[in-house]
C-alpha positions as CSV (number, residue, x, y, z in Angstrom):
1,X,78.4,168.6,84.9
2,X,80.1,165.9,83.0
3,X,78.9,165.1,79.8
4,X,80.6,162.5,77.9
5,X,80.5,161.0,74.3
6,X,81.5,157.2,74.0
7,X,79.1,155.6,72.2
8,X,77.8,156.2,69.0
9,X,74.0,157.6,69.0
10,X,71.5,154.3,68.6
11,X,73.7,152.0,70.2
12,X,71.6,148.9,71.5
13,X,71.9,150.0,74.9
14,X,70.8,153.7,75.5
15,X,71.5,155.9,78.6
16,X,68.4,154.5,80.4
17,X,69.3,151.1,80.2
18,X,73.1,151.7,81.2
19,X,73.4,151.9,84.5
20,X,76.1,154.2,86.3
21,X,78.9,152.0,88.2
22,X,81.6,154.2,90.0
23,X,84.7,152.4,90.1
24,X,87.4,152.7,92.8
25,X,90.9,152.5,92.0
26,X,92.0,151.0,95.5
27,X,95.6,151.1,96.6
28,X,97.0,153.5,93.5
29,X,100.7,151.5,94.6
30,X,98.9,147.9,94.0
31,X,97.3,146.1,91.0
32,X,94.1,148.3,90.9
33,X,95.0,151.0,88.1
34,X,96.4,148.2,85.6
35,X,93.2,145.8,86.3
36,X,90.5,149.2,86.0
37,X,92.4,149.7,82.4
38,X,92.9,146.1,81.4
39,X,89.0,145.8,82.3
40,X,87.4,148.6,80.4
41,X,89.8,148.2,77.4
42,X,87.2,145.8,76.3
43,X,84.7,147.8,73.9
44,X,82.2,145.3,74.6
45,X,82.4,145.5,78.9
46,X,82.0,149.5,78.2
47,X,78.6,149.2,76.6
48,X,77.6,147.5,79.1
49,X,77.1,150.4,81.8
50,X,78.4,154.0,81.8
51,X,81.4,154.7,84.4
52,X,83.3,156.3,87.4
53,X,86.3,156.1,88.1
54,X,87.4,157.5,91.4
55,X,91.3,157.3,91.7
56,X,93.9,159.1,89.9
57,X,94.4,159.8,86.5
58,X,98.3,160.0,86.4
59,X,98.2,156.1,88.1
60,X,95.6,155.3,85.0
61,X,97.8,156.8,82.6
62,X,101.1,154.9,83.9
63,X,98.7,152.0,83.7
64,X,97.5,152.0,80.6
65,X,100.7,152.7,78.8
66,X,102.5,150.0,79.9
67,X,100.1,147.7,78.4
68,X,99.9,149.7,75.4
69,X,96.3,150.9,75.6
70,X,94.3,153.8,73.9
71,X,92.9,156.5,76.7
72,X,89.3,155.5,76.7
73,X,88.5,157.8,79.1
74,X,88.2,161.7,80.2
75,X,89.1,163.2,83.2
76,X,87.8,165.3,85.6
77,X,88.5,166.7,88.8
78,X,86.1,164.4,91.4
79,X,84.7,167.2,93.1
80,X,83.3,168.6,89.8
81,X,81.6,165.3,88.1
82,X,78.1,164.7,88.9
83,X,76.6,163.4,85.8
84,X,78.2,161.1,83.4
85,X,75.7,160.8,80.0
86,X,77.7,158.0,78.8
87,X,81.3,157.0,78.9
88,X,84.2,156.3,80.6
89,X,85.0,159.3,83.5
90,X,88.1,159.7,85.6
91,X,87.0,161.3,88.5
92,X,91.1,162.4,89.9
93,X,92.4,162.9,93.1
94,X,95.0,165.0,92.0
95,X,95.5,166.2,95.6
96,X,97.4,162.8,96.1
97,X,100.2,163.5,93.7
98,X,102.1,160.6,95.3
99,X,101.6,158.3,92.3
100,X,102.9,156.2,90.6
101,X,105.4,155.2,93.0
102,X,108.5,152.9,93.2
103,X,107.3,152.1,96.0
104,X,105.0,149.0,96.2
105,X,104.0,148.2,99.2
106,X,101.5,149.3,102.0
107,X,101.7,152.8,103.0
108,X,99.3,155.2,105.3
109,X,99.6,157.4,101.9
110,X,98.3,154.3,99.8
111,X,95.7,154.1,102.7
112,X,94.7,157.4,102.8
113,X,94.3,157.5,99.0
114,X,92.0,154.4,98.8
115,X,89.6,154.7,101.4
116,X,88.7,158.6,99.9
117,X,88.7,156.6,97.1
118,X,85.6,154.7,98.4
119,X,84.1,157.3,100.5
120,X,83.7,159.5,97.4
121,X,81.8,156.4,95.6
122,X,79.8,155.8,98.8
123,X,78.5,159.3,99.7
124,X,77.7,159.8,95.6
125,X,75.8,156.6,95.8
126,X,74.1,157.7,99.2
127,X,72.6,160.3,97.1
128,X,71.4,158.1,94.5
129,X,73.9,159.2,92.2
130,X,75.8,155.6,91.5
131,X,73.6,152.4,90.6
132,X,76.4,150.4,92.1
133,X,80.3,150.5,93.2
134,X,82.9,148.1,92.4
135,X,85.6,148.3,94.0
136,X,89.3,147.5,93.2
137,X,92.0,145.6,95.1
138,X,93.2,147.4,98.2
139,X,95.6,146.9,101.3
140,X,93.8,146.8,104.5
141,X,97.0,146.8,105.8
142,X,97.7,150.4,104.4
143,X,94.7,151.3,106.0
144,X,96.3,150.7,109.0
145,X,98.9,152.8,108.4
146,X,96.4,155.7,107.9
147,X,94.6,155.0,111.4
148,X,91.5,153.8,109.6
149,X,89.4,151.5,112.3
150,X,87.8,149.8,109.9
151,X,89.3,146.1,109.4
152,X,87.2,145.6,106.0
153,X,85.8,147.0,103.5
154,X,82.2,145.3,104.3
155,X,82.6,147.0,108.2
156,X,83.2,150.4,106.2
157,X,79.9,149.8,104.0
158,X,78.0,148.7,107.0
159,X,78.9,151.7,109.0
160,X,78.6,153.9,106.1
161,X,75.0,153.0,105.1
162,X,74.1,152.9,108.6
163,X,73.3,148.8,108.6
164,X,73.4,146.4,111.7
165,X,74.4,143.4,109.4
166,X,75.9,143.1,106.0
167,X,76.4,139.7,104.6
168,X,79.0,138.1,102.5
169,X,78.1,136.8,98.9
170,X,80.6,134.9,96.5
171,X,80.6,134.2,92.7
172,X,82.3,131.8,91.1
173,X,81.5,129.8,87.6
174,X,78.2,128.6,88.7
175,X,77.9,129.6,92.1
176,X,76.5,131.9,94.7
177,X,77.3,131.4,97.7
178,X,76.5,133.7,101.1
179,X,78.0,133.3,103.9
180,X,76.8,133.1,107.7
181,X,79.7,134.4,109.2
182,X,82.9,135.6,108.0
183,X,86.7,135.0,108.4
184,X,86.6,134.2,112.4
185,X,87.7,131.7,114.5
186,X,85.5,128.7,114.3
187,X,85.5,128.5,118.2
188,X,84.1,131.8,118.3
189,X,81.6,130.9,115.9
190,X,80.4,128.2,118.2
191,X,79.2,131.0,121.0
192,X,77.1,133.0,118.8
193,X,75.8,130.3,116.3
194,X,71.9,131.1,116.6
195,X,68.8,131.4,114.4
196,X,69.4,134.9,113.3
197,X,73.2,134.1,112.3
198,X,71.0,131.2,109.8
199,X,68.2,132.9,108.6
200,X,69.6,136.4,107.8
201,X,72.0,135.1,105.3
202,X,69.0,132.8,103.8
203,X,67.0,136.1,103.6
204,X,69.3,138.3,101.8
205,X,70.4,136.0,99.4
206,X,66.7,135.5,98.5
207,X,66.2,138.8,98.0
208,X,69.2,139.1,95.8
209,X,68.7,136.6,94.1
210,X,64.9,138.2,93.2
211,X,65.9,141.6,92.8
212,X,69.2,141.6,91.2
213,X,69.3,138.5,89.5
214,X,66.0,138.3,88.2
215,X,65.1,135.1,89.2
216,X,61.4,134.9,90.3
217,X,61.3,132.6,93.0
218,X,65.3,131.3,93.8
219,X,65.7,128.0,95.2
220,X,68.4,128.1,98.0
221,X,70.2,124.9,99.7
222,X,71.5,125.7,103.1
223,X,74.5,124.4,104.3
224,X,74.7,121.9,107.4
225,X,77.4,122.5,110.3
226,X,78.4,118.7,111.1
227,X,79.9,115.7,109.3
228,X,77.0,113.9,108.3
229,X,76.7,110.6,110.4
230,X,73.4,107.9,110.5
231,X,73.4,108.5,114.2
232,X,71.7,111.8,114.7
233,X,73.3,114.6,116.8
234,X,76.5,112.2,117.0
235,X,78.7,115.0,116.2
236,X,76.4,117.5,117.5
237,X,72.8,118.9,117.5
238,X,73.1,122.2,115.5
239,X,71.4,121.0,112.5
240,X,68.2,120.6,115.0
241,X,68.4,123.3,117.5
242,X,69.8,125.8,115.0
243,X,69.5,125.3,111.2
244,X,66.0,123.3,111.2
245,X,64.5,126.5,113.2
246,X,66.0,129.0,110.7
247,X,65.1,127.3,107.6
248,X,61.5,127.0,109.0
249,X,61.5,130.9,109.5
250,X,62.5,131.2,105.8
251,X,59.6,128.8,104.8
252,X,56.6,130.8,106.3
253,X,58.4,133.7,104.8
254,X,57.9,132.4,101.5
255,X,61.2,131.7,100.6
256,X,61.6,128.2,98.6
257,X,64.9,126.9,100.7
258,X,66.1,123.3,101.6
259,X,68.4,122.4,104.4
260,X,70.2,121.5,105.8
261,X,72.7,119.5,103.2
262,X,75.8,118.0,104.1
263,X,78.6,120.4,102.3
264,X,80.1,117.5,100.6
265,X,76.6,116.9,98.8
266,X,75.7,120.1,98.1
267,X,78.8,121.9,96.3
268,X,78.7,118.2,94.1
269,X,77.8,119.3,90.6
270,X,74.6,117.8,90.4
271,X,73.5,119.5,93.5
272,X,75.4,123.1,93.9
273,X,74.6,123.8,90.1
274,X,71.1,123.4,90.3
275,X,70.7,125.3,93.3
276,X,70.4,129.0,92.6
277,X,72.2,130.1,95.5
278,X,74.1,128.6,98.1
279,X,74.1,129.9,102.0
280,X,77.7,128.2,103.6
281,X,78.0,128.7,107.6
282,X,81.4,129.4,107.9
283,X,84.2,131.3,105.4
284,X,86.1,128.1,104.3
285,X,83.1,126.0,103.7
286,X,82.0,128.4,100.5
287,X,84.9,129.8,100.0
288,X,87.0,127.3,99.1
289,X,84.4,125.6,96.6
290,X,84.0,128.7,95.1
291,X,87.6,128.8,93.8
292,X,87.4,125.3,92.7
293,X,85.2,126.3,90.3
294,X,86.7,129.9,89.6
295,X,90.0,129.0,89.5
296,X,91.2,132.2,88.3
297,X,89.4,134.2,90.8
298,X,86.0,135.0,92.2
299,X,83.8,138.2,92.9
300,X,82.6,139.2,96.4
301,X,79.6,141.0,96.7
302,X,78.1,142.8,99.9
303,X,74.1,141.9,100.7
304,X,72.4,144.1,103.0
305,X,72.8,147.5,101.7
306,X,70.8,149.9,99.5
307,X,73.4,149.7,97.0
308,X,75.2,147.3,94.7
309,X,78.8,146.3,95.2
310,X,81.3,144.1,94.2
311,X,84.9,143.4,94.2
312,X,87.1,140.7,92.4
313,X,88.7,138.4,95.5
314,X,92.4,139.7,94.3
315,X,94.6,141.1,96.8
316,X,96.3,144.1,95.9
317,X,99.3,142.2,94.4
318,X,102.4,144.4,94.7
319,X,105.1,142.6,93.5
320,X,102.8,141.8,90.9
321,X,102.3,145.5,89.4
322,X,103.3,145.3,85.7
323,X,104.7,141.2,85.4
324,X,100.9,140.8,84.0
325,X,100.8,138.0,86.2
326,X,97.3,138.9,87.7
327,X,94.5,137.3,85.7
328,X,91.9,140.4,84.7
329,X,89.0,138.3,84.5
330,X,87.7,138.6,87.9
331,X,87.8,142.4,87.6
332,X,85.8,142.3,84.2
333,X,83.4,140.0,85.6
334,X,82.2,142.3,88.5
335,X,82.1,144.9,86.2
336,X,80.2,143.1,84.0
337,X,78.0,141.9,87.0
338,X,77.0,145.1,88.8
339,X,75.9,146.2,85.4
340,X,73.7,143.0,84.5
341,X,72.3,143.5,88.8
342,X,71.7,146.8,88.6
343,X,69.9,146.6,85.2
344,X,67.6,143.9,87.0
345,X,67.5,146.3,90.1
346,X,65.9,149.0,87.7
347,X,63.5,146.9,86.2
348,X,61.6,145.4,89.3
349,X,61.7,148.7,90.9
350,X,59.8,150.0,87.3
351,X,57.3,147.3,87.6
352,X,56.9,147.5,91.5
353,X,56.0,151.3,90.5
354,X,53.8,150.6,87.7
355,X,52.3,147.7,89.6
């Protein structure tokens, strides 16, 4: 067992209130190592939570002295930590004593690395070990490389924790936004655009909202699929057949949702910030206001599963690897994030029980 000392004793947040985030380093060739270190450098971000860090400690190292930082960390080998009291824990992979590397670009051994990476986190949080993952940048093309059939990390999660659908969330300034589908062809959208693909989205970002947020009863604006036009169904009749239905569902399931909006109306300031979360119908349509108002990067988070996670939207950034090009902020915000949502988690499941 792991025991670490980090904090002083009667620091403002105690061991119950911190919540245990297990942090995955991602591609140990890419950005992840230099983002993890940059990230928990701040005194302030580790009070927030206690931590895991499942990667490699020589990549951390190599990370943290090129941008001059302290060790705030200790390091263990991953198959022996199963408790962290409160601190910062490496959890190494010293098997893969491939890194650092001159070599910066996808490999099957980068691959390889990073997906054990996550598995460790995943089967640790299946046995209620973690109170949320967030995971750094990785290659999905080094996963090919490594024969791994998974073609995102969301697919991985879903099969992982055994769930049929897994929805999309993004965070950026002041908005939430879910998405209906993902990145797919928008004439391929067209043949499966139903109810469900509607109201699923509605109804996990409700409950996230509720549950991890804390907000008691979230108001959620939905999306419409058409340009808006005086002449209804002119450019087609999905808002009817489609999004009407599925916001009805929501209703009677006592979710307090409006819909559909034209996208140009409801991203506009006065609308999209006083929504509390948004549900877009295709990738582009949130995705794209999201970074208007995050310009320097946003945070995905996966609804639908029994755990927490989050990931800054920041590729794995090669060539970028040590320029200090690669704005830190989105990492420290998802840190910062699945600490503040699992916090929330813990206190509504405390009240549920004492209800």
């Amino acid at each position: 067992m792991a025991v670490e000392q980090d904090m002083p004793t009667g620091s403002a947040l105690d061991t119950e209130h911190r919540p245990l985030i297990g942090i995955t380093m991602g591609d140990p060739a890419g950005i992840g190592a230099e983002l993890i270190a940059r990230a928990l450098d701040d005194a302030e971000l580790r009070q927030q939570g206690r931590f895991v860090i499942y990667g490699l400690h020589e990549a951390l190292c190599y990370a943290a002295d090129r941008y001059e930082i302290s060790p705030f960390w200790f390091r263990r080998p991953h198959e022996h930590v199963r408790r962290v009291e409160t601190g910062v824990v490496v959890a190494d992979f010293d098997e893969f004593g491939l890194f650092p590397s001159p070599v910066r670009q996808p490999t099957e051994q980068g691959g390889q690395a990073s997906f054990r990476f996550l598995c460790e986190a995943v089967e640790r949080s299946r046995a209620g070990m973690l109170d949320g993952i967030v995971t750094a940048p990785l290659s999905l093309e080094s996963w090919q490389h490594a024969g791994i059939r998974f073609k995102s990390v969301m697919a991985m999660l879903s099969d992982a924790f055994r769930v049929r659908r897994v929805t999309k969330m993004l965070i950026g300034g002041p908005l939430r936004v879910a998405l209906a589908s993902d990145r797919e062809p928008l004439f391929s959208l067209w043949h499966r655009f139903a109810i469900g693909l509607v109201f699923h989205p509605i109804d996990r970002l409700n409950e996230t909202l509720h549950d991890c947020f804390g907000i008691e009863q979230p108001r959620i604006g939905v999306c419409g699929l058409n340009p808006p036009d005086v002449e209804e169904g002119r450019f087609g009749d999905e808002e009817r057949r489609v999004i009407d239905p599925a916001i009805v569902m929501a209703r009677e399931a006592g979710i307090r949702v409006e819909g559909p909006v034209p996208a140009v109306e409801i991203f506009a300031p006065r609308n999209g910030h006083g929504y509390d979360g948004i549900v877009a119908l295709y990738h582009d349509q949130g995705a794209v206001a999201v970074r208007m108002m995050a310009p320097e990067g946003s945070v995905m988070a996966t609804l639908g599963i029994p755990t927490i996670h989050l990931m800054p939207q920041t590729g794995p950034s090669f060539e970028w690897v040590g320029r200090d090009r690669v704005s830190v902020e989105p990492m420290k915000r998802a840190i910062r994030l699945a600490c503040e949502m699992a916090r929330h988690r813990k206190a509504m499941q405390v009240g549920a029980a004492s209800g």
